[in-house]
N, C-alpha and C positions, 0 to 999 in steps of 0.2 A: 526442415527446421528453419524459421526466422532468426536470423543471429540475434545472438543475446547481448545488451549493452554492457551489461553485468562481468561476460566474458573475463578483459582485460582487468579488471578487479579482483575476480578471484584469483586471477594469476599472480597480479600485482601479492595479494595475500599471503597467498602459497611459496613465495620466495620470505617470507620472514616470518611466519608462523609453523609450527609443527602441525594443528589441527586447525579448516577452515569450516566454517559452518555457514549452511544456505540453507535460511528457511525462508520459509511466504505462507501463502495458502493454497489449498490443494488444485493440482488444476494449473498452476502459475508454471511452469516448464523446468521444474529443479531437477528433477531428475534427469531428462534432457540436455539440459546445462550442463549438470556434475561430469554425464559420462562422456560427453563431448571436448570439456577443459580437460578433463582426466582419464583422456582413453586409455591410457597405460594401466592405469589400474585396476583390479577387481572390483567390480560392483557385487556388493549384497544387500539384499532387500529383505528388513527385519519386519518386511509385514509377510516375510515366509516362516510359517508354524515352525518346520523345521531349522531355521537358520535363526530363530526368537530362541527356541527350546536353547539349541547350541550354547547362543551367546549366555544367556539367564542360568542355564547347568554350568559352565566350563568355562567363563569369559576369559581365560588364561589362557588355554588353547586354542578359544574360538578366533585371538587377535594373533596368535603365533602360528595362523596361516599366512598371515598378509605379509609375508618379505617384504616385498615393494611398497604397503601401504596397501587403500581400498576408500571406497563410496560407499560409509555405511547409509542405507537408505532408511528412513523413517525413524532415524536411533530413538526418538521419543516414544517409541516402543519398548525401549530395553533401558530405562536411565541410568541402571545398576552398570551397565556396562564404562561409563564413562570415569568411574573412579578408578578402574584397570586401565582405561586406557592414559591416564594421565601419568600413572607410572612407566607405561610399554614408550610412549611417546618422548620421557624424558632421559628414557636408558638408549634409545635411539639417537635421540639428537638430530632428527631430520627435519627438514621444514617441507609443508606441503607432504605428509607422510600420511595423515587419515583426513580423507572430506565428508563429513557428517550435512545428512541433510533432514530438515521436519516440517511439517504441517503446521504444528501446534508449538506456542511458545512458552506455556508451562512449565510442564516437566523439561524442556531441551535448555532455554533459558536457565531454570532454576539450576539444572545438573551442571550447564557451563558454567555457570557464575561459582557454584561450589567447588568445584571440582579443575577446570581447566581454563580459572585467572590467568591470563599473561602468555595462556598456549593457542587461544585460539585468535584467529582472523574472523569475521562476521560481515554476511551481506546478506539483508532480505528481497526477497525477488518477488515483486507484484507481478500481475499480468503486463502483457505488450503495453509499452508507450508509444507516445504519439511517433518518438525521434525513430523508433525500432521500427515499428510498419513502415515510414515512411522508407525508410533506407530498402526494403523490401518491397517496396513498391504496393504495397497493401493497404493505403491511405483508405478508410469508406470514402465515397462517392461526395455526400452530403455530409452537414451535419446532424443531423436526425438519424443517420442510418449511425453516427459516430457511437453516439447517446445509445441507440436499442441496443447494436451490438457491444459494444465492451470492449475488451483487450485480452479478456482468455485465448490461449493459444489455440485451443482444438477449435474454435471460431473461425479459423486463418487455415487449418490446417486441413479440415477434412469438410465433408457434406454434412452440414448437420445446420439446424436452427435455430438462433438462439431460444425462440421459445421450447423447443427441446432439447437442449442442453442446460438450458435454466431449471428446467423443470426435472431434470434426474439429479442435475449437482445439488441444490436443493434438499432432495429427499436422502440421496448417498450423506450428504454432510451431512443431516438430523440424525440418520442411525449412525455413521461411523463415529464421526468427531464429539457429538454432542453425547452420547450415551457412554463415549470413556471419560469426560471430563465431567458429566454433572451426572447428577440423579435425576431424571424429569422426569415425572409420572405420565406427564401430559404433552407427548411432543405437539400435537394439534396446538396446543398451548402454546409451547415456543415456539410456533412456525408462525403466529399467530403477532407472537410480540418482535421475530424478524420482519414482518412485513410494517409492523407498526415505528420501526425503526428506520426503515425506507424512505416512511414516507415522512419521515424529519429530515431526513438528507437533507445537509447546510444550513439546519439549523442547534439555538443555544439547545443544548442538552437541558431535561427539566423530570427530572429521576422520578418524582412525586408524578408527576401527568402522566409520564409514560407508563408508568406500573399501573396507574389509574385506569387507563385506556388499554391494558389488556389483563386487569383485575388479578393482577399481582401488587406485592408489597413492593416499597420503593429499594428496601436491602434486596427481596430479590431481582429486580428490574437492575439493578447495580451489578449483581454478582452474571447478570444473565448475560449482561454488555459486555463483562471481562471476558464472556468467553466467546463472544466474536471477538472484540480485541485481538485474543489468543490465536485464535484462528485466520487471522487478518480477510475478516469476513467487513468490520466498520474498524475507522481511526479516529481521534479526537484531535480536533485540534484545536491547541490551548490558546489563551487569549495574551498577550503580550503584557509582563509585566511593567515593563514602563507607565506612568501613568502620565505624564507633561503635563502636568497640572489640570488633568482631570480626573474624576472620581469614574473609574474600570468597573466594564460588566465584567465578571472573573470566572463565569462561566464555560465552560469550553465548549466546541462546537461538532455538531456529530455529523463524519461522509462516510461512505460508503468507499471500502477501498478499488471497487471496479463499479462504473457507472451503468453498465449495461445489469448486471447484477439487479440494483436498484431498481430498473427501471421495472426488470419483468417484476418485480417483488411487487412494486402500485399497481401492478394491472397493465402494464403494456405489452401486449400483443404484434404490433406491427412498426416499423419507423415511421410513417404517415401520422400515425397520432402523436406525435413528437411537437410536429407543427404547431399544436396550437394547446397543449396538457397543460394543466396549471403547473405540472411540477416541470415544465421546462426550463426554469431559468435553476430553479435548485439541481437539478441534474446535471446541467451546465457546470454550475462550479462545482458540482461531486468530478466530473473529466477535467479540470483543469487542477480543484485539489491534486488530486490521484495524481495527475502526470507532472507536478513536480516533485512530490514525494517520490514518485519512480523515479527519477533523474538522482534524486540524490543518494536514496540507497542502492542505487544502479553504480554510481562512482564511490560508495562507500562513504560516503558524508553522513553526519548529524543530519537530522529532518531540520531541525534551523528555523521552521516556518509557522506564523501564529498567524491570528488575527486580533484587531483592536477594535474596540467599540467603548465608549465612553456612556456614562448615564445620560446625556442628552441628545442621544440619537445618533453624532457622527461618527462613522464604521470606515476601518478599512478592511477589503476581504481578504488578504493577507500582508502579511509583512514577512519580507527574508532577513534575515539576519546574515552579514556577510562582513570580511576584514573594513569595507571601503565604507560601512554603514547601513542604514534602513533602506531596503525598497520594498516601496507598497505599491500592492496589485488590485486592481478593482477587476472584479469578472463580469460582463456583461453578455446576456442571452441575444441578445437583438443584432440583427442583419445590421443594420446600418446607425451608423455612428449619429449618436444624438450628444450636441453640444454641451449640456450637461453634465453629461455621463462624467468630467474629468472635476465638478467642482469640490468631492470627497479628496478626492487626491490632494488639491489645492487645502484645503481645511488643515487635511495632514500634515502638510509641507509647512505651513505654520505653526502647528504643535512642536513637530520634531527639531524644525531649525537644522542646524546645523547637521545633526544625525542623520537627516535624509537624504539621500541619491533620489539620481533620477527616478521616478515614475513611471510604471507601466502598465497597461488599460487591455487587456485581451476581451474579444467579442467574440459573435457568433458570424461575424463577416468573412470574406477570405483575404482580404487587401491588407497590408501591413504599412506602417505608415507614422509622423510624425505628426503630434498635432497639442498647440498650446502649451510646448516644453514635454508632453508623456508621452512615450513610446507605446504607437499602437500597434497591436498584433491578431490575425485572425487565425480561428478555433485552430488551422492547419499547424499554427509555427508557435504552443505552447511549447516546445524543448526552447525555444529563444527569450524564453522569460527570464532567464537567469543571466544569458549571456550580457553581451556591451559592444556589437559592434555597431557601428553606422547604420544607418535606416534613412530610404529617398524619402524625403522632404515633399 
């Protein structure tokens, strides 16, 4: 098992909550995680017929096995079970007593937010980050090999390729996940409009084309994306409501929350066509999206992070929100640093004035480095986007 960053979070959690909850997407190492922070406790897995039946017949008894507490596995299987467990929990008074884990943010979301306000701790767990392999010595080779393969654990962990592991997870999610949360007549269909979602990776969301382009309506094309949302299969990210005296594109921006994912979805087969695909540079910032959003729900943070674009064209590709102010990141695909690349930032640092912190520029280079006041960084050291220490000049 790669350590998990996440780790010391749910711990941190688990001393001031009674119930913690770790979702992500399937495949992302939660269960892993759960029984590893909480070997003490009983694990059950409510994707067992028998141990589902249990809790949905007798959810009284089924929780007045666990003395110690337990790692309910996939609760979003049982959501009935959560309004019992909010009573068991508070007649206890323990913290870190039950660790609930899901797939899907639907029914697990909805039943915590009704049901166990103010009991529970919450960490979402993507695939491996950059900081996490690196600490494992598991860095890819290349950039291209970064982009095909992803951050799914079993990537890391066993013999397998991503094109055949893309290609089963894929199929497993359209029958498992997607046949309990929607009705589709036509999975061909919606495997059809995940691919065509791919291939927008880092770009504005345009609800009307994208239904257009797989000959669905734009409400369904709507309701189709909530449920990758759900599934943390794509995230949005939203455009920054500041406007500095310009008039804001306010549409948000659609990635993909594992890059390698995406990639097999266009049609990639090999890291070699990486080289030179058109959709490299949008891939690019789908890995660098992704891996600060892993950093922050890795330490249990707010996501924080948008993007700006004004109607006359000048874009930053994201903006942190942080105590100290704005820092804008420009993502750039390209090996070697072109002088321009830094004049958006500049633009920016004008709008925001005051509100803006330093600058910083991550590429497809490996060198990290100072240059024209922004802090540059290559594709190896995105976990140091966020940090502030010193950088050789």
């Amino acid at each position: 098992m790669i350590p998990r960053a996440a780790a010391p979070t749910l711990e941190r959690l688990a001393k001031g909550f009674p119930v913690v909850a770790l979702t992500g997407p399937r495949q992302s190492g939660k269960t892993t995680l759960a029984k590893s922070v909480f070997s003490g406790k009983t694990y059950v897995s409510l994707e067992n017929p028998d141990e589902r039946e249990f809790a949905l017949q007798d959810p009284k008894r089924f929780l007045q096995r666990f003395t110690n507490g337990a790692v309910l596995d996939e609760v979003q299987r049982c959501p009935e079970l959560l309004s019992w467990l909010q009573g068991w929990v508070d007649e206890r008074g323990i913290m870190g007593d039950f660790v609930l884990t899901g797939s899907a943010q639907f029914d697990l979301i909805a039943g915590i937010s009704q049901t166990l306000a103010g009991r529970v701790g919450r960490v979402e767990l993507l695939p491996l980050s950059a900081a996490e392999l690196a600490a494992a010595k598991q860095t890819p080779v290349d950039l291209k090999t970064a982009l095909f393969k992803g951050g799914y654990p079993a990537l890391y962990d066993r013999e397998v390729s991503p094109q055949d592991w893309f290609a089963n997870y894929i199929a497993t999610y359209l029958e498992r996940d997607v046949r309990q949360l929607i009705a589709v007549r036509d999975l061909l269909q919606f495997q059809t409009f995940v691919k065509m979602c791919a291939a927008r990776t880092g770009q504005l969301l345009n609800l009307s084309s994208l239904g257009a382009d797989c000959g669905i309506s734009s409400v369904t094309a709507k309701h189709w994306l909530s449920v990758l949302e759900s599934s943390y299969i794509v995230t949005l990210l939203q455009a920054h409501h500041r406007n500095f005296g310009k008039r804001l594109v306010k549409s948000p921006k659609l990635y993909f929350c594992d890059v390698g994912l995406a990639a097999w979805l266009v049609g990639i087969r090999d890291a070699a066509t990486l080289e030179t695909h058109a959709a490299r540079g949008a891939l690019f910032e789908t890995y660098v999206i992704s891996d600060l959003l892993k950093q922050r729900f890795n330490a249990g943070q707010p996501r924080d992070i948008y993007f700006w674009r004004d109607s006359t064209g000048n874009e930053v590709d994201v903006l942190i929100e942080s105590g100290q102010g704005l820092q804008a990141v420009e993502i750039k695909s390209g090996s070697t640093f072109a002088s321009d690349w830094t004049s958006g930032l500049k633009k920016w640092q004008q709008f925001a004035g005051d509100e803006a912190i330093q600058s910083t520029l991550v590429y497809g280079g490996t060198t990290s480095y100072e240059r024209d006041g922004v802090r540059v960084y290559g594709w190896q050291d995105t976990s140091k986007l966020t940090q502030k220490p010193a950088v050789d000049s």
